[in-house]
Structure formats: structure tokens, C-alpha cells
C-alpha positions, -999 to 999 in steps of 0.1 A, spaced: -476 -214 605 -460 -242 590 -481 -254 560 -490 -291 550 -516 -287 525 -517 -269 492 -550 -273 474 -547 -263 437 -571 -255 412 -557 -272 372 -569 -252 344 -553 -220 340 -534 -220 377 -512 -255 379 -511 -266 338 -505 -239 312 -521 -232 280 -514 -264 265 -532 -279 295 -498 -300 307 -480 -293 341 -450 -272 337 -413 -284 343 -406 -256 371 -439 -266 384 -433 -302 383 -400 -299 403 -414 -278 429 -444 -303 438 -421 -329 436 -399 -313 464 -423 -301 483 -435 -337 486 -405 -350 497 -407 -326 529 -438 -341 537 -462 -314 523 -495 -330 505 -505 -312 473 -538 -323 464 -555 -309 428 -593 -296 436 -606 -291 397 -642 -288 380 -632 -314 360 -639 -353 374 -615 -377 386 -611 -394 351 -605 -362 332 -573 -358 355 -553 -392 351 -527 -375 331 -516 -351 351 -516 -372 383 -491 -392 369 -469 -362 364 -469 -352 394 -463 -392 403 -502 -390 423 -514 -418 404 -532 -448 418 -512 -439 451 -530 -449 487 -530 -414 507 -532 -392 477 -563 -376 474 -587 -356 441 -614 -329 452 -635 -329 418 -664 -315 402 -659 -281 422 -654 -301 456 -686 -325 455 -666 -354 449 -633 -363 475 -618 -394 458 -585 -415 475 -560 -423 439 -551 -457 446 -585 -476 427 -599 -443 422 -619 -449 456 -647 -424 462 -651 -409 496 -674 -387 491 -698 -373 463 -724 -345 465 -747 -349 433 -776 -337 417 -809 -357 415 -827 -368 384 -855 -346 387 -830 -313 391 -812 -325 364 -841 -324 342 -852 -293 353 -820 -276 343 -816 -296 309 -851 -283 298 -839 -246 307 -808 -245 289 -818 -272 258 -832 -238 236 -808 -220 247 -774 -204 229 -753 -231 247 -734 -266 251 -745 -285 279 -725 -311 295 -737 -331 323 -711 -352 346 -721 -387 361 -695 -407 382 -695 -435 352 -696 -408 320 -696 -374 307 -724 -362 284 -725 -335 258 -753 -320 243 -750 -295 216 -716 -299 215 -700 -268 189 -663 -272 174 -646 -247 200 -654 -268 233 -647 -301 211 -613 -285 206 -614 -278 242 -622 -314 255 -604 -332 231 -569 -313 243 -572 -319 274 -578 -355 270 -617 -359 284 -637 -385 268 -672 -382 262 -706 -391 247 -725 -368 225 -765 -371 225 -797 -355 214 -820 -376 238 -838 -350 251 -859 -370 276 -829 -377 297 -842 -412 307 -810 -431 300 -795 -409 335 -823 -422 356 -796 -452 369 -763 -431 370 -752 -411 397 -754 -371 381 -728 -351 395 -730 -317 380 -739 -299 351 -724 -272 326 -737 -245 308 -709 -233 281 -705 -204 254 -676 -180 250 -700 -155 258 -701 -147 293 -721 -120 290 -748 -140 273 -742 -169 304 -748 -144 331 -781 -135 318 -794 -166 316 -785 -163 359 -816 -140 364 -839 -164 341 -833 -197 362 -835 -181 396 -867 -201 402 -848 -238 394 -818 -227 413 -831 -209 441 -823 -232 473 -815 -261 457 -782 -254 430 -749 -238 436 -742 -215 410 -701 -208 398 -683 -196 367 -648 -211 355 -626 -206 325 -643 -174 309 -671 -199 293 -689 -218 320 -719 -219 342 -713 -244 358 -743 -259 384 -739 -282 416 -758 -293 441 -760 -271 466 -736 -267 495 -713 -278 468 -685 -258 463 -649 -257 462 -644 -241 500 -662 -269 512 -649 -294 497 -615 -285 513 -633 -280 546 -647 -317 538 -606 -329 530 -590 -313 558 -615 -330 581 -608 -365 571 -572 -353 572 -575 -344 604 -555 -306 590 -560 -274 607 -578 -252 577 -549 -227 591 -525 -252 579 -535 -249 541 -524 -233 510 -551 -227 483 -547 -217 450 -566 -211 418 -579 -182 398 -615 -178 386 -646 -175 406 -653 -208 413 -618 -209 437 -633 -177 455 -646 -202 483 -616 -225 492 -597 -191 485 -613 -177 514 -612 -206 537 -579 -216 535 -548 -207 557 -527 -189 530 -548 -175 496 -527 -171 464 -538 -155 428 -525 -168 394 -509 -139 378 -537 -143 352 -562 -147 381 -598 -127 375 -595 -94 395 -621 -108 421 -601 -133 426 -572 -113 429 -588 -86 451 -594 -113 482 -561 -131 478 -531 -129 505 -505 -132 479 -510 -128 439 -481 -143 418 -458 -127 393 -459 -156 371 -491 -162 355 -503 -204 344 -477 -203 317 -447 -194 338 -449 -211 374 -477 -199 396 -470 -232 417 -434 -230 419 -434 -194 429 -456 -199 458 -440 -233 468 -403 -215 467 -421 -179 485 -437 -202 514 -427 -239 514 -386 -235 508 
């Protein structure tokens, strides 16, 4: 099969520790590009939260370039940042899930196509955010009413705790249940689309417009919420660092791990 998509998850799979694109990385997209093959990032994060690295990998504001975001509920074309697609949560949902986790041991951020809100925000996920170049709004309004007019995309739980997070699974079974997908990333979030909304769709969604076979794609990634474009796609590859579940359904697991080329290696193993 010759490939012509790789979809690739950011954080902790395509940038490193320092959340930046690596050189060897870098070089590899770039060539693989040149033969024709589209690399397209699919990221929890939203479309504005991944500007920079776009424009390392020279993806920025370019017609036929394409952004799967927010866990594959939003498909955006780069050039004017023009949304295809987006899968959100209503108001009411959003509400629901706010007064749940507002008590609770944990930051919540919730994602709208014009901002990113943070309630509760502690100094570690500041840290977090702040490195990787998001910007945000803090706020303690707890009726929620200045959302009623922007388009909510998702929301995150967060703690470094995971143990704690997956408890708090069992208590919102009856706000979830039929209506929210339900996905962990990083080793610190719960993060809570609508549902249908997932990452394996969202590539389904892409190769569609496309017009790609889904036997035709590379996917890549490494925490539980790439499970379901991991098992859709063509050709399945593990981050060296990748969780063992992610790692136990993959075709192909890389030596290197986020800090040492997990995109190059697979580009040079099945591209080149």
C-alpha cells in the first residue's frame, strides 16, 4: 500500500518535552511533503493553540493543509483558519458537566471556537499552558451565562492525579451516559466531547472530504485518546513512550520515544 496520509497526534508523539517539533522530525515531514505525502496534526488542543508549530512544519495559513482539533470534532482548512466542520457541546451539557466537576479536586477548562476558559486554574497546568503558548481567560462565574452565545467545543477535567480522575468516571455516568465521549490524554486529563466525537472519526471525517482510502493512512499518537484513529487507520504506530494500551493495538511501536524522532523513524521505516 502506498501511503498518502499520516495523521499525527502533538503532545508527547510529534513535539518533545519542550513542546517544539524536533529537527530530525522537521526534516522528515518536510521530505515527505515534497513526495506528495499530506501530514496533517489531529491534537486535543484547538486550532489556535497550534499556530506555532504549523509554521514549523511550513502548514501555516496554506490552502489544502488541513487541522483535526479538539480530539477530531473540529476539521479546519489553514489558509484563514476556515472551519469545515465542528462537533460541539450544547449549553445546557456544558452546564451539566461544569456543576459536576466545580467541587471537585480539579481545573476545568472549557474550549469555544472564539476562547479558552479556565476555571480553577492551579500553578502546574499554568506552567503547562503557558509553555506551550495557549492563551486563555481565567474566571469564577459560576453561572456560565457569558457561554450562552459562543460555540462550546469541549471540556477538560485536569489533576495529576489520574487515579483521582478516573473515579470521578463512575460518579458522572448519569451526565455522560449517551450524550458525552469520554477520553484521557497526557497523564492529567478527562477530557469530554460530544459524543461521536473522537479522534478515529475525525480521520474517517478527513479522509472523506479527501476523498483517501482509510487503507491509505498512517496514524500516530500515544495516549488513549489516539486509541480510535489508531485503530482505523491503514498503518498504526506507538510513540516509544506510548501508554501500553496504546502500544498493545499498534502495528509498529517506535524505538525513539517524543524526544528522539517518533515521526522521523516511521516516515524513514515506511515513507522513504
Amino acid at each position: 500500500m502506498k501511503y498518502q496520509l499520516i495523521v499525527c497526534d502533538l503532545d508527547e508523539t510529534l513535539l518533545n518535552d519542550h513542546h517544539q517539533v524536533g529537527q530530525k522530525n522537521k526534516e522528515a515531514i518536510l521530505k515527505a511533503k515534497a513526495l506528495g505525502i499530506k501530514f496533517v496534526p489531529c491534537t486535543g488542543r484547538l486550532f489556535t493553540s497550534v499556530e506555532n508549530v504549523l509554521k514549523d512544519l511550513e502548514l501555516f495559513d496554506k490552502a489544502n493543509e488541513y487541522v483535526l482539533s479538539a480530539n477530531g470534532g473540529i476539521l479546519t482548512e489553514n489558509k484563514n483558519h476556515r472551519v469545515l466542520q465542528m462537533k460541539g457541546l450544547s449549553y445546557e451539557k456544558t452546564k451539566e458537566l461544569f456543576d459536576f466537576g466545580k467541587d471537585k479536586a480539579v481545573c476545568i477548562t472549557i474550549y469555544t471556537l472564539q476562547h479558552i476558559y479556565v476555571y480553577h486554574l492551579n500553578d502546574n497546568e499554568k506552567e503547562r499552558m503557558e509553555r506551550q503558548g495557549i492563551r486563555y481567560r481565567v474566571f469564577e462565574d459560576e453561572t456560565l451565562s457569558f457561554l450562552k452565545h459562543e460555540d462550546i467545543v469541549k471540556v477538560l477535567f485536569e489533576t495529576l492525579d489520574m487515579e483521582y480522575l478516573k473515579t470521578l468516571e463512575l460518579q458522572m455516568h448519569h451526565i455522560i451516559a449517551d450524550e458525552v465521549s469520554l477520553s484521557y490524554s497526557s497523564g492529567r486529563y478527562m477530557e469530554l466531547n460530544q459524543l461521536g466525537v473522537d479522534k478515529g472519526q475525525g480521520l474517517k471525517d478527513l479522509t472523506a472530504y479527501l476523498h483517501i482510502p482509510l487503507e491509505a493512512t498512517i496514524a500516530v499518537g500515544d495516549n488513549e485518546n489516539d486509541l480510535a484513529m489508531l485503530k482505523v487507520a491503514g498503518l498504526s504506530v506507538a510513540a516509544g513512550n506510548a501508554v501500553e494500551d496504546v502500544k498493545k493495538i499498534c502495528d509498529y511501536t517506535t524505538q525513539a520515544d517524543c524526544n528522539e524522532g517518533v515521526v522521523a523513524e516511521l516516515i524513514e521505516k515506511f515513507i522513504f
